[in-house]
N, C-alpha and C positions, 0 to 999 in steps of 0.2 A: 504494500500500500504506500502510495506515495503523498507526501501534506503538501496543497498545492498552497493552502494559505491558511490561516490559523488569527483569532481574533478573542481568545478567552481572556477574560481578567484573572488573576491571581485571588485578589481578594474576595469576590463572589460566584466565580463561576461564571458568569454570563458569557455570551459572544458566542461565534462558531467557527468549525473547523469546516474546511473544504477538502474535500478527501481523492485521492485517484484508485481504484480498483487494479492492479495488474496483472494478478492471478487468480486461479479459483480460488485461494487460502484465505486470498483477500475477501471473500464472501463473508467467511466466518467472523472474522473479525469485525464487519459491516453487522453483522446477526449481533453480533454483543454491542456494538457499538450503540446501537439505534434503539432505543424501549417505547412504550407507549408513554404519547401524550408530548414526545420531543416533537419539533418541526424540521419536518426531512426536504429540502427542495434538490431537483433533478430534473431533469430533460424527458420526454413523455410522446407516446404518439397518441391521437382524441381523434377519433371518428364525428366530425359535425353533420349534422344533416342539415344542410340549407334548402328554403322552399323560396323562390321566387314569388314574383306578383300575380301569376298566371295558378298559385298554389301548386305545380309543379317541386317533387321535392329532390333533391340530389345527395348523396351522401360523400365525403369531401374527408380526407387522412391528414391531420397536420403535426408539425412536431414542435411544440411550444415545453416551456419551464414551467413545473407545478409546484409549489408547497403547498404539503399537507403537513395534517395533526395526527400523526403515527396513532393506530387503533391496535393494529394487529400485523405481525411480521409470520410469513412463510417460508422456512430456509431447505432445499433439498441441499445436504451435502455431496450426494454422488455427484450431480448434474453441478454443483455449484450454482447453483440461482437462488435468488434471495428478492420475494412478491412482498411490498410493505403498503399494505393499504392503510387509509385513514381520509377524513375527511379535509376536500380543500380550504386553506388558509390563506391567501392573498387571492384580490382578485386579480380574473384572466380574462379576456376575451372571450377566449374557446369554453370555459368552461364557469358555471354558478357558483358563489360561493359558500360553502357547504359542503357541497354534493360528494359523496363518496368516490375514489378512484385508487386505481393499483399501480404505483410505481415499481416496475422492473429493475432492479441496479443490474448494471452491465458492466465485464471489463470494458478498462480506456474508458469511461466517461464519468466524469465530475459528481459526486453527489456534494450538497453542504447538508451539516446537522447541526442544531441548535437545541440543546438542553431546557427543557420545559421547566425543571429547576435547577437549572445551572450544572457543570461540571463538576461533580464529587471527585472524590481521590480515586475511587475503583473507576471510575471513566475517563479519570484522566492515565489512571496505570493504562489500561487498553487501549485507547487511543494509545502512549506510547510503544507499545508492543507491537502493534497493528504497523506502527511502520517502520520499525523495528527490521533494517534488510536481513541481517544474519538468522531470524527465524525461518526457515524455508523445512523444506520436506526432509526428514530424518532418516528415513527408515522404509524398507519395500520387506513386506512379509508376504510368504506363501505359507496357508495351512490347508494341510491337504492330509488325504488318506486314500485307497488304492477307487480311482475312479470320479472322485472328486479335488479340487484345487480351488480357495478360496483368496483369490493375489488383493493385498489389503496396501496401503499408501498410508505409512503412519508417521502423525506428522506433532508437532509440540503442543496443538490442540484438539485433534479430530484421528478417529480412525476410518479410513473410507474402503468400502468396500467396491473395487473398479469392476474387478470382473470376477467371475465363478464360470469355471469346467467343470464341465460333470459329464462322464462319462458308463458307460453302463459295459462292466467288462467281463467274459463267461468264466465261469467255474475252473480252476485246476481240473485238469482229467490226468490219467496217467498214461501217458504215451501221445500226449498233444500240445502241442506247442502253440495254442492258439490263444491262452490268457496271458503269457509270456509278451505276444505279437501287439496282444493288446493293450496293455500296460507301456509298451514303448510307444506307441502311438499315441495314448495318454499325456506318456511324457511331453512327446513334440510336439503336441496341440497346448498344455500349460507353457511351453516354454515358448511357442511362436506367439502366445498370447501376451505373454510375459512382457516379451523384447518390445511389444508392439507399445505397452504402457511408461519404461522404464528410460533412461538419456544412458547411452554407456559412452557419452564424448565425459561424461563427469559422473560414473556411477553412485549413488548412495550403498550402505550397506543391504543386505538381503540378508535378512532371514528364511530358513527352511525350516518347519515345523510340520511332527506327524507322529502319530503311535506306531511301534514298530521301526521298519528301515526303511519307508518310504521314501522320505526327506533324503536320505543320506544314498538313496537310487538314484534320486532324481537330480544331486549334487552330482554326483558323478557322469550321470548324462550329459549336464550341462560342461563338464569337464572335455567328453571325449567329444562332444559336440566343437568345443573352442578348439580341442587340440586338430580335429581334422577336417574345420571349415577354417574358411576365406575370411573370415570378420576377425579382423587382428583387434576389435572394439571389446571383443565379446573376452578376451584375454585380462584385461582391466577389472573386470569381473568378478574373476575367480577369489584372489586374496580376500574378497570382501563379502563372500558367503559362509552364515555360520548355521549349524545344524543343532536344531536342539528337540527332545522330545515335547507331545502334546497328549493330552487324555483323547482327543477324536481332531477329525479333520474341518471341523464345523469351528465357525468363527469366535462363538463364544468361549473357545477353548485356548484364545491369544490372550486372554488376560494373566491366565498359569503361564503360558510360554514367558510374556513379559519379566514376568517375576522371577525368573530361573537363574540362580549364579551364572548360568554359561552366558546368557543375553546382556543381565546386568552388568558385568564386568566387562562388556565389550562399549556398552552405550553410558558409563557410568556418569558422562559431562552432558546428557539430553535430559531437556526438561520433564517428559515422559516417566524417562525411568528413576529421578530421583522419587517422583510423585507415587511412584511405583513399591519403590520401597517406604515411603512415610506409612502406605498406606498397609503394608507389610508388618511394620512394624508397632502400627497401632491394634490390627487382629491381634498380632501374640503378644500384646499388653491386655487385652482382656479375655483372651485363654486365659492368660494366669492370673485372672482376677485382681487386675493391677487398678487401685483405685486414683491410678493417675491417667487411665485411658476413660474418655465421657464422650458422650453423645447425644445429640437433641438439642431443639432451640435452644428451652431456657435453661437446663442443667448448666450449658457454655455459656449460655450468659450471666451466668450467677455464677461461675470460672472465674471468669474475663472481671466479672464486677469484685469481686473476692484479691484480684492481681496475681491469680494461680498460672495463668496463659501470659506471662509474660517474660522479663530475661530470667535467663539460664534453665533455657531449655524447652519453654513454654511455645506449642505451635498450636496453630488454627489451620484446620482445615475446613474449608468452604465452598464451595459448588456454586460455576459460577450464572445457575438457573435462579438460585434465588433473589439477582441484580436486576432479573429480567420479572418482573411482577408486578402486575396490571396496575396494583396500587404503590403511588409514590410514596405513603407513612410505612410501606413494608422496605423498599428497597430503602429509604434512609436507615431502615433501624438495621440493617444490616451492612451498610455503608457504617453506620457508627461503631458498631464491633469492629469491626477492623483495623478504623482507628482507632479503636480504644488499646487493641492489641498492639498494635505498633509502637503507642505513645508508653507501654509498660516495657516496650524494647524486647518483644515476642515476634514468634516466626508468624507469618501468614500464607499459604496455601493456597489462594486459587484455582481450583480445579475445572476442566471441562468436561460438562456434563454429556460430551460427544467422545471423552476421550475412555479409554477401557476402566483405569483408576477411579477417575469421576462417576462412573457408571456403580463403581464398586461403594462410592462416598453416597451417591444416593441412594443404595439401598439402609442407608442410615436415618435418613432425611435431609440428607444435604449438607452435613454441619457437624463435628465433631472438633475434640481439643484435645491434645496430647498435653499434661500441667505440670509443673515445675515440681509441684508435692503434692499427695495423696490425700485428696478429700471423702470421708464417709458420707452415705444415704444423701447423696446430691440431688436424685431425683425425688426422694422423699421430702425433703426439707423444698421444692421450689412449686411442687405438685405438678398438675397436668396441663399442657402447654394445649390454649384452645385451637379448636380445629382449624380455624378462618386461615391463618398463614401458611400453614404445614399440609398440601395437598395427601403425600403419602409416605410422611416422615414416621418415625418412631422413635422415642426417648430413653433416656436410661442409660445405665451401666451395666455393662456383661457380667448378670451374675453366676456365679459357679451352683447356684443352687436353683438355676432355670426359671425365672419367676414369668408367669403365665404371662405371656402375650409380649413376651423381650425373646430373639431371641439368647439359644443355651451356647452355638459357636459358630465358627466362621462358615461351618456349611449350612447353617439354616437361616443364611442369611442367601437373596439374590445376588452374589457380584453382578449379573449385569444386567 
């Protein structure tokens, strides 16, 4: 994302930034960037119908600038488009104002945003991030198993699913070599698909993941494939493939791979996989019943307000769906957590809610605190957090003695 021009005040937030879109990534960061109730203007195509004096009527395509009042945003990450309807806010010629319309963001062209109450810190971190060059795509993962291949693009906030093979291959027989025939064919269909997604003038790393020896087949293909074709590209390659096992071939089973010393020790400097391990290391804090691992709105906030989430040692973890919440008394009270955690000189977390980790923080509710020192009956002592904020959170600390409607450990919980 590139800042064509920028106009906020320091002291209250006001003014706006004018933003350029250059890759798909850039979408995502448009999706967080933009909430309901900001005013988004962009460039637009409006079908007019014009009627003459004869009442003859014609219908007429023009491309005029709209501001709207952000209602509701539409983000597909595979396609990268991001639909933000709301009703119009200046007037136009072409168009009432009022009236409902959808602005499309496009790569290469101009949006400006303007904060409905001003630039908080979490909007101003994003914005920074968002144009932030050295954040680019991380990581090309294949999880696969004999017949299917799920090629994934994982990137410091989004896991995307590009493309899936699947193939349907026949039974071992004895004395035929026709599942054998098939299985290679397999191969070079994931791999011609592969190459067709992937840059090898600058490859990123790749991971292979699979139960069994698939992955470590299919490496090796790729080996004899480079050593006895013409593509001297595809050589670049090789150093930069690592093989790690997977419980199945199915996409939800990248979030185990993520977590795996052989991955982590390869990607230990990507934002992903530190997120990877925080979140790691907060499950087997309350395996063990560790009453410095908490969870849920107010328990963390009654942390946070205590000065438990702060230095030495004190992190927040936060999901960053919660920023996106139709009401602005929600996203401020969680804009103030944060600074509140900052200002005691504590970690903060961000997580996306697109990313494997983030998937894993939501099935919390969004929100958890690793504390500096061990506080008792924190969900006791704050009670029950009402339902209006928290669509499908849950509260509490992991207790060892399973208390009804928490769950008992990391597998009865959704990771994703």
């Amino acid at each position: 994302m590139r800042l064509i021009k920028q106009s906020i005040e320091k002291k209250d937030g006001s003014g706006s930034a004018t933003l350029l879109p250059e890759e798909p990534e850039d979408m995502w960061h448009a999706y967080n960037l933009i909430r309901p109730t900001d005013l988004l203007r962009a460039s637009a195509v409006r079908k007019i119908i014009n009627e003459s004096a004869s009442g003859a009527r014609s219908n007429e395509r023009v491309h005029t600038t709209l501001t709207i009042r952000v209602t509701k945003l539409d983000f597909d990450p595979q396609a990268a488009q991001l639909h933000v309807s709301g009703r119009v806010a200046e007037e136009n010629k072409h168009v009432k104002l009022g009236s409902y319309h959808t602005l499309d963001l496009e790569l290469q062209r101009n949006f400006t945003l303007e904060k409905a109450d001003g630039w908080d810190t979490i909007a101003l971190d994003t914005l920074k991030e968002s144009i932030n060059q050295d954040a680019k795509a991380q990581l090309w993962a294949v999880v696969m198993q004999e017949g299917l291949a799920n090629i994934c693009l994982i990137t410091d906030h989004q896991t995307i699913l590009r493309q899936r093979v699947e193939v349907n291959l026949p039974k071992k027989r004895a004395g035929s070599s026709d599942h054998d025939k098939a299985v290679q064919k397999f191969y070079q269909s994931t791999f011609d698909t592969l190459l067709r997604q992937i840059d090898l003038v600058d490859p990123k790393p790749l991971l292979l993941a699979s139960p069994g020896f698939t992955a470590s087949s299919f490496q090796q293909f790729i080996k004899n494939t480079a050593a006895n074709g013409t593509n001297k590209q595809l050589q670049g390659l090789i150093p930069k493939i690592t093989v790690a096992h997977s419980a199945s071939g199915h996409l939800h089973s990248l979030a185990e791979v993520l977590a795996s010393p052989a991955v982590t020790s390869k990607l230990s400097d990507t934002k992903f996989a530190r997120e990877t391990q925080l979140m790691d290391r907060f499950f087997e804090m309350m395996r063990k019943d560790d009453l410095r691992a908490w969870y849920g709105p107010r328990e963390v906030e009654a942390a946070v307000e205590r000065g438990a989430v702060g230095k030495g040692g004190g992190v927040l973890l936060i999901s960053n769906s919660l920023f996106r919440s139709q009401e602005i008394a929600t996203r401020k009270r969680w804009v103030k957590l944060v600074d509140e955690v900052k200002d005691q000189g504590g970690e903060v977390r961000v997580f996306s809610s697109m990313h494997e980790s983030g998937k894993r923080l939501e099935g919390l509710g969004g929100i958890a605190a690793i504390l500096t020192y061990p506080i008792e009956d924190l969900d006791e002592e704050v009670g029950e957090e009402p339902e209006e904020p928290m669509e499908d959170g849950v509260n509490g600390h992991m207790d060892g003695n399973g208390i009804e409607g928490r769950p008992e450990s990391n597998e009865d919980i959704d990771l994703l």
